[in-house]
C-alpha positions as CSV (number, residue, x, y, z in Angstrom):
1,X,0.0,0.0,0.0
2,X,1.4,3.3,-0.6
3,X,0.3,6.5,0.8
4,X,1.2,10.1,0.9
5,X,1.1,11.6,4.2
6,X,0.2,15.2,4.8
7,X,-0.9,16.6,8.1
8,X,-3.0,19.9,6.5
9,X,-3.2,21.2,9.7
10,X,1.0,22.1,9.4
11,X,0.2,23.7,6.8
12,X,1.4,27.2,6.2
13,X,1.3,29.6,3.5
14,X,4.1,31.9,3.3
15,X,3.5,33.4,-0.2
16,X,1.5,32.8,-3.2
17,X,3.3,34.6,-5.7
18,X,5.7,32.9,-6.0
19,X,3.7,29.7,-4.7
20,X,5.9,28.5,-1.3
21,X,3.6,26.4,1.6
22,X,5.3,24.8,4.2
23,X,4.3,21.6,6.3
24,X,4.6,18.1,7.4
25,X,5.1,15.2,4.2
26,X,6.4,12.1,3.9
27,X,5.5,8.7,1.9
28,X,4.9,5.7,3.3
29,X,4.4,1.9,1.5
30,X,5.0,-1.5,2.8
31,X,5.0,-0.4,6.2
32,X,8.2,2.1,5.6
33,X,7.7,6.0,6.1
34,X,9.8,7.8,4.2
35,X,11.5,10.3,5.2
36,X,10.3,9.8,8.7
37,X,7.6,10.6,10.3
38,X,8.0,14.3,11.2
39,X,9.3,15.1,7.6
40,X,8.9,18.7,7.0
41,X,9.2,20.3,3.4
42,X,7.4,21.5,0.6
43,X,4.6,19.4,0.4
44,X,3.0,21.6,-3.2
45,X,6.6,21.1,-4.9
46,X,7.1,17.5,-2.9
47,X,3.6,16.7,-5.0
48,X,4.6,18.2,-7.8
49,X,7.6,16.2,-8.2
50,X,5.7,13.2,-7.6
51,X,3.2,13.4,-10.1
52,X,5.8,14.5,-12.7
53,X,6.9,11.1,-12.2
54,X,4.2,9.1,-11.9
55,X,3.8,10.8,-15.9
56,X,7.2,9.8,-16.7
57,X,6.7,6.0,-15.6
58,X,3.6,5.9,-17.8
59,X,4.8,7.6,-20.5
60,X,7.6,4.0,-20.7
61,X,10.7,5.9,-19.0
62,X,12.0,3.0,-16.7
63,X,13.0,5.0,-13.9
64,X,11.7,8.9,-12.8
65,X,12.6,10.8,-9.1
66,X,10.9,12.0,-6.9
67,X,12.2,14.8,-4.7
68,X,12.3,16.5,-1.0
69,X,13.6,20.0,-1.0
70,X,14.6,20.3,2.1
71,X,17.4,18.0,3.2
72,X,19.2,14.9,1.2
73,X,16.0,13.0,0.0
74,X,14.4,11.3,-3.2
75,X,12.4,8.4,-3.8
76,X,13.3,6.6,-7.5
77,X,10.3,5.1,-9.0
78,X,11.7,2.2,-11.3
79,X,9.3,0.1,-13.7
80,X,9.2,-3.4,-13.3
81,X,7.7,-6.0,-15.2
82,X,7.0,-7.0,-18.9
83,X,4.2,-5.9,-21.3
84,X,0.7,-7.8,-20.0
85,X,1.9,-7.5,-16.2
86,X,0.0,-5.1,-14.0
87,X,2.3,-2.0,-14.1
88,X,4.7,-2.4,-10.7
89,X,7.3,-0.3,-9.8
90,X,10.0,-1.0,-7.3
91,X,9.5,2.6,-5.2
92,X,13.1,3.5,-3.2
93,X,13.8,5.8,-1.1
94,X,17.1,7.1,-1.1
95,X,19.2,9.8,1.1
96,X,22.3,11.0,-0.4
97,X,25.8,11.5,1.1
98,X,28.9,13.1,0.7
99,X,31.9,10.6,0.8
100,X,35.0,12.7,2.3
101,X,37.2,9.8,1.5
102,X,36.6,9.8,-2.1
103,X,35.1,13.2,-2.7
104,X,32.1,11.7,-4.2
105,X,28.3,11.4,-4.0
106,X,26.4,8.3,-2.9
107,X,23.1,7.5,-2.3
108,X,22.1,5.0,0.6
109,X,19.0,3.2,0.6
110,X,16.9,3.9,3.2
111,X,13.6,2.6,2.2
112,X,12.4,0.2,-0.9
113,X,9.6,-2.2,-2.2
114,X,7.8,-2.6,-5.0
115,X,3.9,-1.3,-5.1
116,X,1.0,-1.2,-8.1
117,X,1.7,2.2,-9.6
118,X,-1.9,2.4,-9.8
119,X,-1.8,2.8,-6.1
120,X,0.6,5.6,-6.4
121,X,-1.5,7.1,-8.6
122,X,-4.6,7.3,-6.3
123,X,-2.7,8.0,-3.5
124,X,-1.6,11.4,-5.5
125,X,-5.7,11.8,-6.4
126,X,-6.4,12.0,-3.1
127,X,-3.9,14.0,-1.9
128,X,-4.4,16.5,-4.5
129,X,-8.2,16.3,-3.2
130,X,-7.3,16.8,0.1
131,X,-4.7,19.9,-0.2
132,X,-7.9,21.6,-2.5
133,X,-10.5,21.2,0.4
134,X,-7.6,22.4,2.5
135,X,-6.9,25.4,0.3
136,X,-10.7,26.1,-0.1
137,X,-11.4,25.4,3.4
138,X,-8.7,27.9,5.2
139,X,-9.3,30.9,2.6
140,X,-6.2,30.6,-0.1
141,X,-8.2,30.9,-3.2
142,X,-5.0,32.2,-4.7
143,X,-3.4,28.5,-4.5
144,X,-6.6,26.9,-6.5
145,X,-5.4,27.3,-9.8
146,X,-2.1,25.8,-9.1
147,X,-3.8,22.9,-7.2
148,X,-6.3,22.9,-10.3
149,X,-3.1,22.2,-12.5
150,X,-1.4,19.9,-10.5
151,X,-4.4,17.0,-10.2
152,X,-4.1,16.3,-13.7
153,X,-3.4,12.4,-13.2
């Protein structure tokens, strides 16, 4: 099961134009939550970046990030599978490092497993659902069209 976890009640708006809300998201499948539980980011652009993805997948590319923007984060969505299989991908969730030793980058893996991407896909409908209640609920009209845009899947 994977689902995207966002506690609307962190929520905060600090401007509109340019778009930048701040709160509490992180992703969670096979019983892993990713970053951890108390992530805090950019849960718009966080969404964003996963449903560019999710596009990417369908669209045949065999592997398409997903990003955090605040701290060392992404989770790689990598097709599995052959043509007649229900589409899977292996979702992992990576944190990357710094190696002093050999001044290079390296990711570790933190989280992985392999999930329908059909579930990711609803789990990114109801999100987006949820974060347009949200916005029409606390009074940021301003963020609908934006929202509007980014439920496309």
């Amino acid at each position: 099961m994977f689902e995207i976890e966002i506690d609307v009640d962190s929520l905060k708006v600090d401007s509109v134009d340019p778009v930048f809300v701040a709160g509490e998201v992180r992703v969670a499948w096979n019983g892993q939550v990713f970053p951890h539980a108390a992530w805090t980011d950019a849960p718009l652009s966080v969404i964003g970046s996963l449903g560019t993805a999710i596009e990417q997948i369908r669209a045949g590319r065999a592997e398409a990030d997903m990003y955090f923007f605040e701290g060392p984060y992404f989770v790689k969505l990598s097709a599995t599978g052959g043509p007649g299989d229900e589409a899977m991908v292996r979702v992992t969730g990576l944190r990357d490092h710094w190696s002093e030793e050999n001044g290079e980058d390296f990711a570790e893996i933190v989280a992985d497993g392999v999930v329908p991407l059909g579930e990711i896909e609803e789990a990114h409908r109801r999100t987006m659902g949820r974060l347009i209640a949200w916005c029409e609920e606390s009074g940021h009209p301003g963020l609908l069209p934006l929202l509007r845009r980014m439920s496309r899947l």
